[in-house]
Every structure is written in C-alpha cells, then in structure tokens.
C-alpha positions as CSV (number, residue, x, y, z in Angstrom):
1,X,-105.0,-52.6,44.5
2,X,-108.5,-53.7,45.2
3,X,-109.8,-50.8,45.3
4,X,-108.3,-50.1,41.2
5,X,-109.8,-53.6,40.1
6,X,-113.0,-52.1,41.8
7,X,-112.8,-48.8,39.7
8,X,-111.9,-51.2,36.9
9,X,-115.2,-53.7,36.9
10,X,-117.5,-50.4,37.6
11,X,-115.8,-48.8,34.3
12,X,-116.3,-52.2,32.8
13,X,-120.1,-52.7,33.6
14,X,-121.1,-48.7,33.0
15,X,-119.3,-49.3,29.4
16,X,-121.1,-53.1,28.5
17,X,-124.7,-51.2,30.1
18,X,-124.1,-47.7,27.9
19,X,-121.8,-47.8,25.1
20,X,-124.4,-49.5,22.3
21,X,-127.3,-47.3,23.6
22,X,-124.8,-44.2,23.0
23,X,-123.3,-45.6,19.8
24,X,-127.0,-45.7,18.6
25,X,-128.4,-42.7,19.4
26,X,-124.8,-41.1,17.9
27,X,-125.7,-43.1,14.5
28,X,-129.0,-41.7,14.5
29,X,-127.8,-38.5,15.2
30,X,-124.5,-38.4,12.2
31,X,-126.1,-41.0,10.0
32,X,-122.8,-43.0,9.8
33,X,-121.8,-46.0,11.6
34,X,-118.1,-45.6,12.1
35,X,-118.5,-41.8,13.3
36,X,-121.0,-42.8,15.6
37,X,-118.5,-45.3,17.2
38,X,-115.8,-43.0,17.3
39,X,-118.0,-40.0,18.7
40,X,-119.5,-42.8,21.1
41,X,-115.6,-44.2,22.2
42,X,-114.4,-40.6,22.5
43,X,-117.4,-39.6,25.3
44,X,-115.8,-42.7,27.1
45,X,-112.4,-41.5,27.0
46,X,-113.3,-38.4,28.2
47,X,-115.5,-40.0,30.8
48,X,-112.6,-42.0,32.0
49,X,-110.2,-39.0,31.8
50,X,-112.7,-37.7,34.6
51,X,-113.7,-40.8,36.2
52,X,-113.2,-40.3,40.0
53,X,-114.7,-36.2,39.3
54,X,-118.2,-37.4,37.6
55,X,-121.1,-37.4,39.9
56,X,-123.5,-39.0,36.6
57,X,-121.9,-40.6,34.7
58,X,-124.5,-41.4,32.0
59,X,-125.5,-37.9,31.7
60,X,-121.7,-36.6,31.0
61,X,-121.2,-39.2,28.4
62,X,-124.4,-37.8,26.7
63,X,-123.5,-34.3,26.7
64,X,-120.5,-35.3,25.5
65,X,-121.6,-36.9,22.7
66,X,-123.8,-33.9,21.7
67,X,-121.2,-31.4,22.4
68,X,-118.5,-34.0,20.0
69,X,-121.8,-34.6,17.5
70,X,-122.0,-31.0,17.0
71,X,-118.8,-30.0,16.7
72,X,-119.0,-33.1,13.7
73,X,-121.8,-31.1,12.5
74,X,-119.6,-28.2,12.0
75,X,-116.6,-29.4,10.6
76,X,-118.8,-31.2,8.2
77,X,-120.8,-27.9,7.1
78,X,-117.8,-25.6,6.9
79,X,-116.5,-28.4,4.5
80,X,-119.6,-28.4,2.8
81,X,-118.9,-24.9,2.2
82,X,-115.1,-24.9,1.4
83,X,-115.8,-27.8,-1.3
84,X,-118.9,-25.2,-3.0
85,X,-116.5,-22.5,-2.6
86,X,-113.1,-24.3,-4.2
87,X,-115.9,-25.8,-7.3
88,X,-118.2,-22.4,-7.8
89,X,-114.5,-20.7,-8.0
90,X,-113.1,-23.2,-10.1
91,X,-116.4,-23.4,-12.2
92,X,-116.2,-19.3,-12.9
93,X,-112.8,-19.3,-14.1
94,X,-112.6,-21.9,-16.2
95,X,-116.0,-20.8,-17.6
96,X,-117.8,-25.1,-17.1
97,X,-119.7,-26.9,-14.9
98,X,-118.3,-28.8,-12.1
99,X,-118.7,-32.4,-13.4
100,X,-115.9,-33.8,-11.1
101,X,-117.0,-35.0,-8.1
102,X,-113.7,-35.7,-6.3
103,X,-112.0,-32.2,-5.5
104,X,-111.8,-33.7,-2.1
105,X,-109.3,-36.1,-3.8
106,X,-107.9,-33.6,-5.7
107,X,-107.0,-31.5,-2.2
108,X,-105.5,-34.0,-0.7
109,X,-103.2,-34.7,-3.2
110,X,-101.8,-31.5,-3.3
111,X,-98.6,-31.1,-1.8
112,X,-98.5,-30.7,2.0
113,X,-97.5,-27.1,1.4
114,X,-100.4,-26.1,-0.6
115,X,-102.8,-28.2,1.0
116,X,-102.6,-27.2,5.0
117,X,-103.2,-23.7,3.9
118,X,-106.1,-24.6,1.8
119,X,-107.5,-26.8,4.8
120,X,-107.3,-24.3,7.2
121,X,-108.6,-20.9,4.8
122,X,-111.4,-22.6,3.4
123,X,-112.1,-26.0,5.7
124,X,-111.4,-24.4,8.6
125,X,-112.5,-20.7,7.9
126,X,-109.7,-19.3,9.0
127,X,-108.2,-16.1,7.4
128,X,-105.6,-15.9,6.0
129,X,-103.6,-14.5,9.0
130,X,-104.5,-17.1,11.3
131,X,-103.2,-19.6,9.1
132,X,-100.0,-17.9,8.6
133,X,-99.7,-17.7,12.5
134,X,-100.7,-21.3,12.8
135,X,-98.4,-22.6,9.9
136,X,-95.6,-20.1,11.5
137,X,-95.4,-18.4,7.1
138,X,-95.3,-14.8,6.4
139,X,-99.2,-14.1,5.0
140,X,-97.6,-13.4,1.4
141,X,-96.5,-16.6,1.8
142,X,-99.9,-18.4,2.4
143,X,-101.3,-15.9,-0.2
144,X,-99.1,-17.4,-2.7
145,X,-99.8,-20.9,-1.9
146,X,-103.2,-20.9,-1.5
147,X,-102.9,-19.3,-5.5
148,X,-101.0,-21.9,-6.5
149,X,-103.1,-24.8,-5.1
150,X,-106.4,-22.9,-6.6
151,X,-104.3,-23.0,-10.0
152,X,-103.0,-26.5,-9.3
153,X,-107.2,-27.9,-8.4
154,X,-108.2,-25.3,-11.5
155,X,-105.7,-27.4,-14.1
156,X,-106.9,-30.6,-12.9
157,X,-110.7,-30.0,-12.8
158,X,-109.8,-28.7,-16.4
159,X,-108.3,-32.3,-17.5
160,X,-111.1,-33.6,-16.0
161,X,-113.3,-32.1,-17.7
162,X,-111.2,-32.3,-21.1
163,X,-111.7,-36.0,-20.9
164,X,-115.3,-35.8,-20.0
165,X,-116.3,-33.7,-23.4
C-alpha cells in the first residue's frame, strides 16, 4: 500500500513538473490549444501505461508527443487532401467554383453508410478494398456508396451555390 501511494505522489510531481512544459511545446508544435492538451494528456497516459518499464521518463513523454504530433500532422494533410480532392471533383463536374467552405459539414452529414466509406477512401487513403475489408462490404458495394455520397456532396455544393448566384 505504501509503496502504491509512493508510485502515486512520484506520478503526481513528474506530471505538476512536465505536463505545461509539454502542453507548450505541443501548441507550438500544432498551433492549437486543445490538440496540444490532448496530444500532451495522451503522452501521459501512455507514460503511465508503462510506468514501472520507463527508465526516463521525460524523454519518453517527448517522443511521444512527437511520434502523436506527427501522426496529427498526417491525419491533418491527408484531410487536407481528401477535402481538395472531394471540391476539385465536385468543382469539374458541376462545371463552378468551390464557393462553399463547409464540405466538411456536408460529409459528416451524410448518412453513416456513405460517410465511413468516404472517410476511409479519401481521409484515410485507403483503397477501395481495404475499406471494404474494414467495413466487412463487398467492394461493389463501397463503389456504389462512395458514388452516391459524391452525388449526394455534388447536389448540395450545387444548392449552395444556386443560392450564392
């Protein structure tokens, strides 16, 4: 029992001494508060998942944190990327400019079935068989869906920009 309270005020002091050092050097490093907490709290958790293995403990957290702030910086670019491939597609077919700023909004309203697909194809950069392993659908399946979303983000870009003209 002691020797748990011990383990306890140690994890206590190493998080009050390191946490807003990490935290700030994560928000320099993402350029958003509340990502730089959550990169910052996740280090911890993982520190603490390997608490009794870790001979330094401030240099795992900070790998962590780099290894978690990369990984942000990925997710973020292949979004980037989905988001200029869903309005450059959207754009050519319906022969306009991308004036709306919210596809985002627009994909996560679609219906769960159309929007994991899209999430995985072009968020995630998965092909099209991966997702259908992942989402457990035939690849016709997911070929079809990911249609209908494009036509379903397509028609509302269009009213969009219907009511922008």
């Amino acid at each position: 029992m002691k020797r748990s309270r011990e383990k306890a005020a140690a994890a206590s002091e190493l998080f009050a001494a390191l946490y807003p050092r990490l935290a700030g050097w994560c928000r320099r490093l993402v350029d958003d508060d509340e990502t730089a907490h959550e990169i910052a709290s996740e280090a911890f958790t993982r520190l603490w998942a390997r608490w009794t293995s870790v001979e330094e403990p401030r240099g795992f957290l900070y790998v962590t944190a780099a290894n978690i702030v990369r990984d942000h910086w990925r997710k973020m670019e292949r979004e980037r990327k989905a988001m200029r491939h869903v309005t450059t597609e959207a754009a050519l077919r319906s022969h306009a400019e991308p004036s709306d700023p919210s596809v985002r909004l627009l994909v996560q309203s679609l219906p769960e079935r159309l929007r994991v697909p899209i999430l995985l194809h072009y968020y995630a950069d998965m092909p099209i068989r991966e997702v259908s392993a992942l989402t457990g659908r035939k690849e016709g399946t997911i070929k079809a869906d990911l249609h209908a979303a494009r036509e379903q983000l397509r028609a509302h870009l269009r009213k969009s920009l219907d009511h922008t003209l």
